[in-house]
HTML snippet that shows the backbone in 3Dmol.js (N, CA, C, O; Angstrom):
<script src="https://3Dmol.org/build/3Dmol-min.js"></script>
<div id="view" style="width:600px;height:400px;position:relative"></div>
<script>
const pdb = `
ATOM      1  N   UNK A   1     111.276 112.274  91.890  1.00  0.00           N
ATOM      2  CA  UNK A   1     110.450 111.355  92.616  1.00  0.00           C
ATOM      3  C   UNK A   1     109.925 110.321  91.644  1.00  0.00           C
ATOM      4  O   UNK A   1     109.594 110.771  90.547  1.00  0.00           O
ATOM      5  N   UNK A   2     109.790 109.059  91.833  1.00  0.00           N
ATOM      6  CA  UNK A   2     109.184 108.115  91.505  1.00  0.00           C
ATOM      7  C   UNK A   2     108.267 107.546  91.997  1.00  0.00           C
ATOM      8  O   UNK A   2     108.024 107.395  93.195  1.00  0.00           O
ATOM      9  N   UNK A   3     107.752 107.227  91.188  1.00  0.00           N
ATOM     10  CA  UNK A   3     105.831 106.134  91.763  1.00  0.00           C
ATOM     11  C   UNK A   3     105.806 105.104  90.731  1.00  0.00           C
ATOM     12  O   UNK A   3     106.347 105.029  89.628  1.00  0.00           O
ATOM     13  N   UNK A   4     104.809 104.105  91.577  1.00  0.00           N
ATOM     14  CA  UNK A   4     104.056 103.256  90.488  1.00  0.00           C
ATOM     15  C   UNK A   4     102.650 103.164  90.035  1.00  0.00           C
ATOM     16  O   UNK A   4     102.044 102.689  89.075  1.00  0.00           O
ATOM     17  N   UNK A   5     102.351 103.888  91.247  1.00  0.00           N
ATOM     18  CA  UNK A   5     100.933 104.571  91.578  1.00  0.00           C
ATOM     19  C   UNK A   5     100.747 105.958  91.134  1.00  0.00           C
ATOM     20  O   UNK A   5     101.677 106.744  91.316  1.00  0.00           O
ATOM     21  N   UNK A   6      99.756 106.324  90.623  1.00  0.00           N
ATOM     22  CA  UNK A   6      99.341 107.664  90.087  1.00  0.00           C
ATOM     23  C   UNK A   6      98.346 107.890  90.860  1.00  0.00           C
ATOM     24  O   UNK A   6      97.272 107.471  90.428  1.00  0.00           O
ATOM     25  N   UNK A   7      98.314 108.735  92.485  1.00  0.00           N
ATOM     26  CA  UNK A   7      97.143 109.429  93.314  1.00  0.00           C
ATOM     27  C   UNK A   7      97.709 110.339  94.349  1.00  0.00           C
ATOM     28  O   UNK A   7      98.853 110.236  94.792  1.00  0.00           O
ATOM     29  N   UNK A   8      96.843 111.232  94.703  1.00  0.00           N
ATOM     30  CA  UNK A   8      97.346 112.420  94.718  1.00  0.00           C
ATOM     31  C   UNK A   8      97.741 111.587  96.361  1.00  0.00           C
ATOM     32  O   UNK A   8      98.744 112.149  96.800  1.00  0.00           O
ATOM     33  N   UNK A   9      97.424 110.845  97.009  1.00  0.00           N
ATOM     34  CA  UNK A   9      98.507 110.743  98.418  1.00  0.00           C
ATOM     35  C   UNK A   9      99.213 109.985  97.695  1.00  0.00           C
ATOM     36  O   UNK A   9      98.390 110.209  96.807  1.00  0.00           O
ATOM     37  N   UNK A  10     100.019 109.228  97.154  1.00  0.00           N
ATOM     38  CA  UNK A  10     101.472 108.582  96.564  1.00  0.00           C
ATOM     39  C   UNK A  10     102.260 110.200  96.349  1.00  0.00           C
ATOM     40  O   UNK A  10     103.214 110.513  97.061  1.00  0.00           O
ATOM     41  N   UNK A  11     101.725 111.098  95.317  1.00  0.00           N
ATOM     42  CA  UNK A  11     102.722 112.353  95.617  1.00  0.00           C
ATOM     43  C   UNK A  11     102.534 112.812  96.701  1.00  0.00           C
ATOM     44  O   UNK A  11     103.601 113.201  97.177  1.00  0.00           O
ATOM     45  N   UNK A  12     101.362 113.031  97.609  1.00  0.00           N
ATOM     46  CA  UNK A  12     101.807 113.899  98.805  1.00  0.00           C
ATOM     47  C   UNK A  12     102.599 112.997 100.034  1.00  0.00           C
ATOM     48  O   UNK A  12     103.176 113.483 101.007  1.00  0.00           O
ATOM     49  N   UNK A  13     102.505 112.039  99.816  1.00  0.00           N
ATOM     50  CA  UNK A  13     103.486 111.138 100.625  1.00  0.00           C
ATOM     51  C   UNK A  13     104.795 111.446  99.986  1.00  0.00           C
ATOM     52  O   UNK A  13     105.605 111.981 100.743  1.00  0.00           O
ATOM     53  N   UNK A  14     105.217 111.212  98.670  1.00  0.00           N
ATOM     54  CA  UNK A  14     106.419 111.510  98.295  1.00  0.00           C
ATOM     55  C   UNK A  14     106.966 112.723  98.412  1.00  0.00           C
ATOM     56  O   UNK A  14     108.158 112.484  98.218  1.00  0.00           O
ATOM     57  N   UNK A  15     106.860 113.931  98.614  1.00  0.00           N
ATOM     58  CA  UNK A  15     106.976 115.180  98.936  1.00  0.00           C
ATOM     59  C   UNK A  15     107.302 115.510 100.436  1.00  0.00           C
ATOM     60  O   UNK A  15     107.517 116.655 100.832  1.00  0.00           O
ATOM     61  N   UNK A  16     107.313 114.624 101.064  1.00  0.00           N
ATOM     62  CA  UNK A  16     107.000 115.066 102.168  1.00  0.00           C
ATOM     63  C   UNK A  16     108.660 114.942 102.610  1.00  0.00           C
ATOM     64  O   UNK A  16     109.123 115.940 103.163  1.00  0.00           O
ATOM     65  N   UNK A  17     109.498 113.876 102.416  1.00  0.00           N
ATOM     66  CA  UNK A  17     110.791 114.566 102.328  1.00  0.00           C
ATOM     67  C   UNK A  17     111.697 115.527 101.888  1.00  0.00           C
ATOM     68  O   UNK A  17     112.846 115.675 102.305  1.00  0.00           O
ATOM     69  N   UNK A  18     111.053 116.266 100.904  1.00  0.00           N
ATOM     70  CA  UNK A  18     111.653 117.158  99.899  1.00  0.00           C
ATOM     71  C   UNK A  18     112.284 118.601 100.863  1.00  0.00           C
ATOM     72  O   UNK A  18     113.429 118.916 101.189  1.00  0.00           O
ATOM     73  N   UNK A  19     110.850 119.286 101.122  1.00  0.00           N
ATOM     74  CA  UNK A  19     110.948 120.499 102.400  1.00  0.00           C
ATOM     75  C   UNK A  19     111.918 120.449 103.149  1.00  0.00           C
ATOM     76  O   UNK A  19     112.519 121.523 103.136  1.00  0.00           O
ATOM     77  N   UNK A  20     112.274 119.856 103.674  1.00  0.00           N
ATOM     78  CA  UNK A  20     113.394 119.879 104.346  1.00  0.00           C
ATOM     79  C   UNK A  20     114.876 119.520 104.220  1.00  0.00           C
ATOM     80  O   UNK A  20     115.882 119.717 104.902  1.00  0.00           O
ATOM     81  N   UNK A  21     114.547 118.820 102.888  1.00  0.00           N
ATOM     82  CA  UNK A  21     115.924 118.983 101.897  1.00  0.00           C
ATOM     83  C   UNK A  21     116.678 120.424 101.453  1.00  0.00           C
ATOM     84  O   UNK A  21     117.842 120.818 101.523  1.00  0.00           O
ATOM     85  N   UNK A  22     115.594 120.927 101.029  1.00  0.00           N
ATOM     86  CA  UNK A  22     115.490 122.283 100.019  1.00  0.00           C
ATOM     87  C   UNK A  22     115.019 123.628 100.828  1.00  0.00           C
ATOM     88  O   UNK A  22     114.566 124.638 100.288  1.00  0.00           O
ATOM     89  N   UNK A  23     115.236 123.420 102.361  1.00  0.00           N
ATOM     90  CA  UNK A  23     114.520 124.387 102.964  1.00  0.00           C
ATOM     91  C   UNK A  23     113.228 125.155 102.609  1.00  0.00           C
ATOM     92  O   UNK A  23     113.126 126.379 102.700  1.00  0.00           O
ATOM     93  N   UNK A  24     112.368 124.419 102.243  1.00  0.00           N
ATOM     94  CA  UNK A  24     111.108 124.767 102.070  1.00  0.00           C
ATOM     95  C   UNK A  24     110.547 124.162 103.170  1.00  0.00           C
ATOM     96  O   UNK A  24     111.047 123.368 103.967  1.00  0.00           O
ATOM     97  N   UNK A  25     108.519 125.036 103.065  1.00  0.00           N
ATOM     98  CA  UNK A  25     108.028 125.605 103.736  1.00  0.00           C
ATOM     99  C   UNK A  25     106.965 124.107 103.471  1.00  0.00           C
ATOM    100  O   UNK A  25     106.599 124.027 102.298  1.00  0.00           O
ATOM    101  N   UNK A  26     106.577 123.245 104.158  1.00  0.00           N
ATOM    102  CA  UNK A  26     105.641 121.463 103.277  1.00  0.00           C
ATOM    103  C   UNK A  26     104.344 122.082 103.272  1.00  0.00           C
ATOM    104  O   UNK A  26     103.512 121.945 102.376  1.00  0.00           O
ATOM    105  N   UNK A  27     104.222 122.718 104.235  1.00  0.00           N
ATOM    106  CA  UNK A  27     102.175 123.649 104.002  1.00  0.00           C
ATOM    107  C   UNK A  27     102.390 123.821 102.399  1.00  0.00           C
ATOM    108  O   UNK A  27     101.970 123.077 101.513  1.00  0.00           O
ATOM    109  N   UNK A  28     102.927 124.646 102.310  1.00  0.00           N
ATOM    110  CA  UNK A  28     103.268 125.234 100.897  1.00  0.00           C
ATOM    111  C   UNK A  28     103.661 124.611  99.860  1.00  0.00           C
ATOM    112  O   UNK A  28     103.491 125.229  98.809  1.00  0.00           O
ATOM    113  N   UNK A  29     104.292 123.252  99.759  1.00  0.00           N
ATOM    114  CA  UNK A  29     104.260 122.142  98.843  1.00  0.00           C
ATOM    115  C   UNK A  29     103.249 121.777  98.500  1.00  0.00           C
ATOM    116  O   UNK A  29     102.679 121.795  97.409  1.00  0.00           O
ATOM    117  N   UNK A  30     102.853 121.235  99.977  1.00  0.00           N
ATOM    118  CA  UNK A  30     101.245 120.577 100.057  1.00  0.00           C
ATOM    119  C   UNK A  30     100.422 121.102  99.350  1.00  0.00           C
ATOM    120  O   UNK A  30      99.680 120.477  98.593  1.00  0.00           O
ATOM    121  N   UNK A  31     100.434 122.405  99.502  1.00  0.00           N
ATOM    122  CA  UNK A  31      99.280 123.192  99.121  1.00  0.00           C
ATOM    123  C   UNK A  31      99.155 123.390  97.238  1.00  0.00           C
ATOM    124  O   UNK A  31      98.226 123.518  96.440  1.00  0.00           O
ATOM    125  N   UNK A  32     100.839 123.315  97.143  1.00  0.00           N
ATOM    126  CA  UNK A  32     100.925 123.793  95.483  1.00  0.00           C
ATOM    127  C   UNK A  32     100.664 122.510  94.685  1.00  0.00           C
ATOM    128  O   UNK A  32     100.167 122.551  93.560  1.00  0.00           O
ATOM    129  N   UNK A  33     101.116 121.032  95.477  1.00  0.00           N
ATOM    130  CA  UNK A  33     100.941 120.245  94.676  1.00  0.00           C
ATOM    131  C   UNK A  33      99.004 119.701  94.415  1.00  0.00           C
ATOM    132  O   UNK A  33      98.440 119.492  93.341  1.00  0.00           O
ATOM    133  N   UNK A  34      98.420 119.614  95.832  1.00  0.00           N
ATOM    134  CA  UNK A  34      97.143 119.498  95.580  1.00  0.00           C
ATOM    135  C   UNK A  34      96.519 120.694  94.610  1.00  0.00           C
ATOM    136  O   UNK A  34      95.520 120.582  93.900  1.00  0.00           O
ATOM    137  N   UNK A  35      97.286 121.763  94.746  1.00  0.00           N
ATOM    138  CA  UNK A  35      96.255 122.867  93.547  1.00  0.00           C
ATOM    139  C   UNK A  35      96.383 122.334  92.207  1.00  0.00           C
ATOM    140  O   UNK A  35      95.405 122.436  91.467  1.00  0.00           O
ATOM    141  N   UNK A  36      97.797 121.594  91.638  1.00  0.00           N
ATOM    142  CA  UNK A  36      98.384 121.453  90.538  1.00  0.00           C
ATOM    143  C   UNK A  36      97.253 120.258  90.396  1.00  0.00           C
ATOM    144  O   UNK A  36      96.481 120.348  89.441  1.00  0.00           O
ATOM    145  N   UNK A  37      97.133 119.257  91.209  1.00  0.00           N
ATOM    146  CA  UNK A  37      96.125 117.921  90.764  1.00  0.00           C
ATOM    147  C   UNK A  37      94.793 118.489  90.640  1.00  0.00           C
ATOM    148  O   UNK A  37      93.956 117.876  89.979  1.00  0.00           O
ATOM    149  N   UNK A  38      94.468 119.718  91.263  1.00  0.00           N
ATOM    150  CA  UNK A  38      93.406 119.807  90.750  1.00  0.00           C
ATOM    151  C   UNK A  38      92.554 120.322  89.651  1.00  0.00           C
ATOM    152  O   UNK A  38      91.446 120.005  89.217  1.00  0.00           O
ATOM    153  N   UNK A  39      93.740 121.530  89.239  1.00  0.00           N
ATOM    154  CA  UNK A  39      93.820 122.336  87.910  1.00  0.00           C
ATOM    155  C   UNK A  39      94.202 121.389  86.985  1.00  0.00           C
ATOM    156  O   UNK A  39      94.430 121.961  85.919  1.00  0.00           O
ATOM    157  N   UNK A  40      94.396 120.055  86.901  1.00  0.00           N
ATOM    158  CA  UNK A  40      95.231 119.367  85.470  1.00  0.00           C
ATOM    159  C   UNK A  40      94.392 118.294  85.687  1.00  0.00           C
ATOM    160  O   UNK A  40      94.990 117.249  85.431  1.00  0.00           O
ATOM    161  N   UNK A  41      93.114 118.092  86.098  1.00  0.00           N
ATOM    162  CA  UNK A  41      92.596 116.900  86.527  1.00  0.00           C
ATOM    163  C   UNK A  41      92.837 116.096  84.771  1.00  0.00           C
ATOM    164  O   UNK A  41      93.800 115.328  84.767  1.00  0.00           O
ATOM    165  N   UNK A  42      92.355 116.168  83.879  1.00  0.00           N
ATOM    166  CA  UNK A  42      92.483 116.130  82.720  1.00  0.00           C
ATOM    167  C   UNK A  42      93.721 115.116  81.914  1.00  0.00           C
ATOM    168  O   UNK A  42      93.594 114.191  81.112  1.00  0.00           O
ATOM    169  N   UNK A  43      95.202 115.897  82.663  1.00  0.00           N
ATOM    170  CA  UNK A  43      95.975 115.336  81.810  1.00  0.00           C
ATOM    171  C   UNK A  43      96.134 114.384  83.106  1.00  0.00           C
ATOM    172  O   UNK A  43      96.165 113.217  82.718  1.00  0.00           O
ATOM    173  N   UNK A  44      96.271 114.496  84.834  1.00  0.00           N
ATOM    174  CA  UNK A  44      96.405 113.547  85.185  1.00  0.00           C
ATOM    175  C   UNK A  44      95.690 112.527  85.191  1.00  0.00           C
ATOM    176  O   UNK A  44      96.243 111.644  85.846  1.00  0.00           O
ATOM    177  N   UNK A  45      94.320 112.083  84.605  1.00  0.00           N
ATOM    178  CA  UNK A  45      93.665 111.036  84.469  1.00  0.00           C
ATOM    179  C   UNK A  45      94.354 110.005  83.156  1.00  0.00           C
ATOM    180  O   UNK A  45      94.468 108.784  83.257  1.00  0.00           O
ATOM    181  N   UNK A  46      94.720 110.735  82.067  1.00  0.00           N
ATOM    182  CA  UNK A  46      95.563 110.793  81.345  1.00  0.00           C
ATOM    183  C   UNK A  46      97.234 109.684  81.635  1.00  0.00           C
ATOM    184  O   UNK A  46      97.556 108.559  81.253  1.00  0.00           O
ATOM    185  N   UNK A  47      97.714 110.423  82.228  1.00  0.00           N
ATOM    186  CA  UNK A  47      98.722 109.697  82.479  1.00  0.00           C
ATOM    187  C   UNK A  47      98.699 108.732  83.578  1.00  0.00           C
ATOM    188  O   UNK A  47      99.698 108.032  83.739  1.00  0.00           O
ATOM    189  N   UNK A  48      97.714 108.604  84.339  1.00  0.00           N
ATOM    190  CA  UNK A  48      97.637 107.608  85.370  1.00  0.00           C
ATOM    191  C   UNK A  48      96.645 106.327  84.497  1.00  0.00           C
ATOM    192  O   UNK A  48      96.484 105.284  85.130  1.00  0.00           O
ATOM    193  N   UNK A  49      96.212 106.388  83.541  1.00  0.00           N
ATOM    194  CA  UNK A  49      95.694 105.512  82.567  1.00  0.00           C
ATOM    195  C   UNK A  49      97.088 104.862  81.465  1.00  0.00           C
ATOM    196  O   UNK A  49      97.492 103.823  80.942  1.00  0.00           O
ATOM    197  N   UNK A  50      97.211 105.437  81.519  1.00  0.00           N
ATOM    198  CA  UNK A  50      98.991 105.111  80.732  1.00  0.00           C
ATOM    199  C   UNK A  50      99.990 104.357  81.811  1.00  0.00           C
ATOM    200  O   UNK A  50     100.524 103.265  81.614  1.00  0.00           O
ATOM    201  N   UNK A  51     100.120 105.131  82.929  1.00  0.00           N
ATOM    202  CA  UNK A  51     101.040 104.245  83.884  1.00  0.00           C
ATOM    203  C   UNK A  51     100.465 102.772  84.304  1.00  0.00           C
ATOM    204  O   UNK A  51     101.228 101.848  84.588  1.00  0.00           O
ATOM    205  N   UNK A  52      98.731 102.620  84.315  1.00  0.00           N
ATOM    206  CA  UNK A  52      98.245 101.481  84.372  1.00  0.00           C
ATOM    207  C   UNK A  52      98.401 100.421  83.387  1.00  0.00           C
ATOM    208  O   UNK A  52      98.487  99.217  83.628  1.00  0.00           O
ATOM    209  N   UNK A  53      98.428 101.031  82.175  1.00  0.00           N
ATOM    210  CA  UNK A  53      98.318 100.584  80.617  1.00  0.00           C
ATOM    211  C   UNK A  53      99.509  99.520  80.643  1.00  0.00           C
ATOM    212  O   UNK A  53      99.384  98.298  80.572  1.00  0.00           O
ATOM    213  N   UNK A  54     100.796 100.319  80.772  1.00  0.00           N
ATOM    214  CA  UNK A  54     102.326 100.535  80.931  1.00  0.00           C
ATOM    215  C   UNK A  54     102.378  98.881  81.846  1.00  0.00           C
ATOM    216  O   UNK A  54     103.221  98.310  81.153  1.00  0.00           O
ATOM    217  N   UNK A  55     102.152  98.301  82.466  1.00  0.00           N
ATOM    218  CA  UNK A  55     102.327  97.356  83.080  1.00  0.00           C
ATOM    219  C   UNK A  55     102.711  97.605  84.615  1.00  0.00           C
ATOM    220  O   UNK A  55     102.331  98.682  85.073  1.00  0.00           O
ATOM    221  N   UNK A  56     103.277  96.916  85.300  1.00  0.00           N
ATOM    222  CA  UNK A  56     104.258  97.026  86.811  1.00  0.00           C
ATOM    223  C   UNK A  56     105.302  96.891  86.596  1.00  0.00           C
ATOM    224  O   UNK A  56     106.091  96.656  87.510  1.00  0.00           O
ATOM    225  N   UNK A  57     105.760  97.004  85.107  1.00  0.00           N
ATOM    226  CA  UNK A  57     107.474  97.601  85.618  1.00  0.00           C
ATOM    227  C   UNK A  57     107.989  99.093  85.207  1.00  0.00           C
ATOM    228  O   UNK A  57     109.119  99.499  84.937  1.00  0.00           O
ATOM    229  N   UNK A  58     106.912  99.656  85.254  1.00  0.00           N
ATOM    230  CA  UNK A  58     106.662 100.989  84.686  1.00  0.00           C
ATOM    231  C   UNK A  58     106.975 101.783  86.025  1.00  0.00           C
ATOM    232  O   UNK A  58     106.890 101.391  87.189  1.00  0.00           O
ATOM    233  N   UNK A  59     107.372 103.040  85.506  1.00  0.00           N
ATOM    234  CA  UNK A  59     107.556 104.053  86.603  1.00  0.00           C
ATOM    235  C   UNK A  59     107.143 105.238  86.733  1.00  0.00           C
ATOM    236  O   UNK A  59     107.710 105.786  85.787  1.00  0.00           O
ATOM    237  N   UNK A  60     106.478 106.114  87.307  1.00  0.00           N
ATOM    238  CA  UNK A  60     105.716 107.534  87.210  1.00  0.00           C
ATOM    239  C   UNK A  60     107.183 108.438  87.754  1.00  0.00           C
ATOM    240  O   UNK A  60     107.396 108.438  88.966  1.00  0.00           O
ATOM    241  N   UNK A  61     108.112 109.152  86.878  1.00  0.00           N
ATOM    242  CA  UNK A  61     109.119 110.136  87.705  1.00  0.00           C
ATOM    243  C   UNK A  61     108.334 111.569  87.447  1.00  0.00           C
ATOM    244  O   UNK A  61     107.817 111.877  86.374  1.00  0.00           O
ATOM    245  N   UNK A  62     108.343 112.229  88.411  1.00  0.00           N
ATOM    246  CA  UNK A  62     107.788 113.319  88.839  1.00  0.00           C
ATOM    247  C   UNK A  62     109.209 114.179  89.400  1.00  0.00           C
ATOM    248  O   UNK A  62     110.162 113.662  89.983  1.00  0.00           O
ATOM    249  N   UNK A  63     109.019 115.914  88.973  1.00  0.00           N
ATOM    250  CA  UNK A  63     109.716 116.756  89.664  1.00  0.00           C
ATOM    251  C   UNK A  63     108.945 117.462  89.921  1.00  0.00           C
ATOM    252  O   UNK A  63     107.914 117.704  89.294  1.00  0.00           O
ATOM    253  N   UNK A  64     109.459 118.090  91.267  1.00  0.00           N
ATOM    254  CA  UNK A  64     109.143 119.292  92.526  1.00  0.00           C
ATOM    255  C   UNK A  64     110.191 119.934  92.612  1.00  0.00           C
ATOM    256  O   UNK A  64     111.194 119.511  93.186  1.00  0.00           O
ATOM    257  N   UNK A  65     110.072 121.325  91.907  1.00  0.00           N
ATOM    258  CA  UNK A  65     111.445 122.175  92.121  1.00  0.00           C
ATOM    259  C   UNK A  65     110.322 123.700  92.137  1.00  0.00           C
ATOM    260  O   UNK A  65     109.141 123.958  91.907  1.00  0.00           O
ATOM    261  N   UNK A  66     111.355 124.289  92.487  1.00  0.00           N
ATOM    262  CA  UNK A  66     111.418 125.864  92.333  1.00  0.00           C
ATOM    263  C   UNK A  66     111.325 126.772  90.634  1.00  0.00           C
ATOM    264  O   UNK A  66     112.386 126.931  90.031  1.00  0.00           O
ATOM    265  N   UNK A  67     110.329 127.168  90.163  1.00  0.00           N
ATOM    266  CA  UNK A  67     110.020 127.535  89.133  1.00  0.00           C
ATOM    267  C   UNK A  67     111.096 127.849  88.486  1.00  0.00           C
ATOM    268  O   UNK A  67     111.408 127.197  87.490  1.00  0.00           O
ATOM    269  N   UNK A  68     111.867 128.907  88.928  1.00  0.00           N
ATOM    270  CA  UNK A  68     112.971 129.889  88.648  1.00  0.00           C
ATOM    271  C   UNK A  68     114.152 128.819  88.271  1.00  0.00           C
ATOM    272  O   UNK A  68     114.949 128.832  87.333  1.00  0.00           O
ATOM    273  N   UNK A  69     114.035 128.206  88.975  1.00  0.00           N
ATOM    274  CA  UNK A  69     115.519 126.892  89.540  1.00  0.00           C
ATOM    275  C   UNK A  69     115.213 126.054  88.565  1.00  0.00           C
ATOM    276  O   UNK A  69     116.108 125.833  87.749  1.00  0.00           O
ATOM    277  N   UNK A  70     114.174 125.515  88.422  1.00  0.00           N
ATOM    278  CA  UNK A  70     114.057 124.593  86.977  1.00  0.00           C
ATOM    279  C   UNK A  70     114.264 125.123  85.774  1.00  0.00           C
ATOM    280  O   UNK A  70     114.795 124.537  84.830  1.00  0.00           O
ATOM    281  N   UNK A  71     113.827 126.301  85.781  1.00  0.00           N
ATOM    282  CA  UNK A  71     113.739 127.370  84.205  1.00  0.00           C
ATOM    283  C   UNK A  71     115.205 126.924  83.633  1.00  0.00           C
ATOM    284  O   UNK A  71     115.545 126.190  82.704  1.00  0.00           O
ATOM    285  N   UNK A  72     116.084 127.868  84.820  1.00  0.00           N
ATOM    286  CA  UNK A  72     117.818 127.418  84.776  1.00  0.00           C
ATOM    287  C   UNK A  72     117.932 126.261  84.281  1.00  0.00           C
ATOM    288  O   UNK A  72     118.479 126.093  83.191  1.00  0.00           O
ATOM    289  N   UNK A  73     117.567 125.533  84.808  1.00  0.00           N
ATOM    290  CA  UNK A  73     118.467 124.235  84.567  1.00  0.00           C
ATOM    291  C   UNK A  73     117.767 123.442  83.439  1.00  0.00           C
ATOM    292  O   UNK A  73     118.120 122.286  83.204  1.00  0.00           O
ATOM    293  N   UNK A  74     116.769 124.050  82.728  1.00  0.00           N
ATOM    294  CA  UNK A  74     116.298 123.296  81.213  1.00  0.00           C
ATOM    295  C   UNK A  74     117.252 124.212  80.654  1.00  0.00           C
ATOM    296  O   UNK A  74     118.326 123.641  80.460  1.00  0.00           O
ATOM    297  N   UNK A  75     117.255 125.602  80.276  1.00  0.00           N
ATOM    298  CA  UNK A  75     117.984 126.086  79.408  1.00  0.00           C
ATOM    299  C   UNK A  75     119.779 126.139  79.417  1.00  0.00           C
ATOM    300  O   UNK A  75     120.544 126.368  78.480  1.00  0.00           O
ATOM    301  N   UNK A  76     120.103 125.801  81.004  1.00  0.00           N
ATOM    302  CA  UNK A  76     121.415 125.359  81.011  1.00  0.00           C
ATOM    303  C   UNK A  76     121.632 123.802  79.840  1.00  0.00           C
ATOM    304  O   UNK A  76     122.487 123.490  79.010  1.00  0.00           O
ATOM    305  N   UNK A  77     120.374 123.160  80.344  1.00  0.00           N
ATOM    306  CA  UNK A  77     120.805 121.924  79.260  1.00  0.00           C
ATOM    307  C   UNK A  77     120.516 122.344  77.791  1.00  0.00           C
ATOM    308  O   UNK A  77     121.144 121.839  76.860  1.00  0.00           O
ATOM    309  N   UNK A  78     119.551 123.279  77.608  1.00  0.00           N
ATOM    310  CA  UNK A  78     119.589 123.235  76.032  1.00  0.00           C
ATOM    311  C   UNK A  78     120.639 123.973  75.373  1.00  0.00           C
ATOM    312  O   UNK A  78     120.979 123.570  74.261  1.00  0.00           O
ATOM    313  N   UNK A  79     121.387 125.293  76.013  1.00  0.00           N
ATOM    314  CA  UNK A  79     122.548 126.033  75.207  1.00  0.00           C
ATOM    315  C   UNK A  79     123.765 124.581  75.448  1.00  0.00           C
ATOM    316  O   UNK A  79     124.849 124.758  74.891  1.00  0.00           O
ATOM    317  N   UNK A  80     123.660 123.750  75.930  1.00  0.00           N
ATOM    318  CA  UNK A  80     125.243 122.375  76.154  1.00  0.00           C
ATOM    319  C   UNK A  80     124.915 122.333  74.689  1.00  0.00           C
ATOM    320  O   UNK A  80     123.999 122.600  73.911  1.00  0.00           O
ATOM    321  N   UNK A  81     126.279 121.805  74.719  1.00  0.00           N
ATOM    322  CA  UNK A  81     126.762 121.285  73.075  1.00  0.00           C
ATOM    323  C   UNK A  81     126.985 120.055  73.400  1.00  0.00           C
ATOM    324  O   UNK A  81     128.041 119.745  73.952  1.00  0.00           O
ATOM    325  N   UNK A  82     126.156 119.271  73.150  1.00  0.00           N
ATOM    326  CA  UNK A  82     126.305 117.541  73.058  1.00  0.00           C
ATOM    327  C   UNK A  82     127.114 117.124  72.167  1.00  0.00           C
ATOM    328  O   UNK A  82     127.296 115.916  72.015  1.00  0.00           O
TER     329      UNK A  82
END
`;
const viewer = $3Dmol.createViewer("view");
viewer.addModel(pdb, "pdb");
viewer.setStyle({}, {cartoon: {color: "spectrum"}});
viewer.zoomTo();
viewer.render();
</script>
């Protein structure tokens, strides 16, 4: 996902297609991504000061995956031999 905006409706608007991509449950997006903004208030003030900093041709990319499913697929990329 991409933004140019850093607030928590720009991601919950952006999410909202995902669920039904990925057969997920959007209560349950909803729910994990507002917990995540609220437990990290910190670093997201942080990086939404940076994406401002950054100008308007800057871009906020964000992932929403499955814990397990991402794990995979960092360490699939780190054992590749580039």
């Amino acid at each position: 996902m991409g933004m140019h905006t850093c607030t928590l409706d720009t991601f919950l608007e952006s999410v909202e297609s995902v669920p039904e991509k990925c057969g997920w449950n959007l209560d349950q997006v909803v729910d994990t991504v507002i917990k995540f903004w609220l437990n990290n208030s910190d670093s997201i003030r942080y990086w939404k000061v940076c994406l401002s900093n950054a100008g308007k041709d800057n871009l906020l990319v964000t992932r929403l995956a499955d814990i397990t499913a991402l794990q995979a697929e960092f360490e699939s990329l780190l054992d590749k031999k580039w």
